[in-house]
N, C-alpha and C positions, 0 to 999 in steps of 0.2 A: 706468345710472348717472344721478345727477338734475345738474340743469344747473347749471353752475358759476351764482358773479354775475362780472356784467358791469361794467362802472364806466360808467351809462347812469344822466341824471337824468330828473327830470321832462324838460317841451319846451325846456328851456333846450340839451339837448346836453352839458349839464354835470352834475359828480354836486354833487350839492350836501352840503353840509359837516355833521358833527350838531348843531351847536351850534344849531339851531333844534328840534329833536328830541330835545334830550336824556332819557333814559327817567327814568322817576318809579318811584317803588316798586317796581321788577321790571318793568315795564309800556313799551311802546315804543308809542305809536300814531304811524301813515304811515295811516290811512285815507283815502282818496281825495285823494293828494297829486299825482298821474300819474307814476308810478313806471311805467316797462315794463319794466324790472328794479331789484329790492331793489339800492340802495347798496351797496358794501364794507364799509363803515364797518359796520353792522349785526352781521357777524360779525368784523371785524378787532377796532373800538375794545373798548378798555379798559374804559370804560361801561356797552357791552353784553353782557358775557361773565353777569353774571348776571342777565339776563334771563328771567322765571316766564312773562311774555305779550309777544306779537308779535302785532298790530293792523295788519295790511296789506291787506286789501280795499280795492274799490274804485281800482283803483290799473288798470293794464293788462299785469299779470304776465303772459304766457304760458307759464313755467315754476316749477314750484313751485322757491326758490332752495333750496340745500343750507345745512342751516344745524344739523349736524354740532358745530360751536362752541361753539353755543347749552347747553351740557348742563347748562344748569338749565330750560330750556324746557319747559312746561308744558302749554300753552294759543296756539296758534297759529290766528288769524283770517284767512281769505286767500279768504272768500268775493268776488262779484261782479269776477271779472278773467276772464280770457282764458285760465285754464289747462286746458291740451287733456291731459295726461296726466300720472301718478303713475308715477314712478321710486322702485325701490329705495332705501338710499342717502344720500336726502336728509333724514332728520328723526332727532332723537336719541330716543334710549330711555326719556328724562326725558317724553316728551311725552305727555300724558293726553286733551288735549279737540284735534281739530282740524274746523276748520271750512273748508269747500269749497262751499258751495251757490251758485248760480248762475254756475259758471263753466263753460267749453264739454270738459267730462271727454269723452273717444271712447277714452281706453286707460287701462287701470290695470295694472300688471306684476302678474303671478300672486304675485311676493314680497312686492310692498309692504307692507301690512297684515301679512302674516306674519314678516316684519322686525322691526316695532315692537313685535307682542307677545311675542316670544323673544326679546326685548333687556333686558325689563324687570325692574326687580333685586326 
C-alpha cells in the first residue's frame, strides 16, 4: 500500500497553507520547496482536485504520496528526492507520464506498473 500524507512542512515543522501555491492551468508546482512529505492540502483542497500536472521534485519525499484523488492526474514530476520504493496503490489511472529519476528506488512492487496499465479506460 503506498504511504499515506503526513501534515509535515517544509523546516518550519508546520504544513504550510496553499495559498502561496495555488495551481495554474491544471498545473501545481512544489519543486524544490523542502517538502519531506506532500502537504494535505494537495489532495484534500478543492483547488486541486483537477489537477492534469503535479511538479514535486527536488523536495525530500521519501515516499511517493498516494494521490488516488488526483483523477485528472496526468503527468506527475517527483524526480530528485529520496524515494526508496514504488507501492501499489498510490497513483490514479488518469496518469500517463511519471517521472522518478534520481531518486534512491531499491524496491518496486511486482504490481506497481501493472496497476496502472489495467486501470486505464
Amino acid at each position: 500500500m503506498a504511504a499515506p500524507l503526513v501534515e509535515e512542512g517544509p523546516s518550519s515543522g508546520k504544513e504550510p497553507t496553499i495559498a502561496p501555491f495555488a495551481p495554474t492551468n491544471g498545473e501545481l508546482g512544489l519543486k524544490n520547496k523542502g517538502f519531506g512529505v506532500l502537504p494535505t492540502w494537495v489532495v484534500d483542497d478543492r483547488k486541486c482536485r483537477d489537477l492534469r500536472v503535479l511538479l514535486i521534485g527536488k523536495n525530500g519525499l521519501r515516499t511517493l504520496p498516494t494521490l488516488l484523488a488526483l483523477h485528472k492526474l496526468e503527468r506527475l514530476a517527483a524526480g530528485k528526492n529520496r524515494i526508496q520504493a514504488l507501492e501499489p496503490g498510490a497513483l490514479p489511472p488518469s496518469l500517463q507520464m511519471l517521472e522518478l529519476g534520481a531518486n534512491q528506488l531499491s524496491r518496486v512492487a511486482p504490481k506497481f506498473f501493472a496497476e496502472l496499465f489495467t486501470n486505464t479506460t
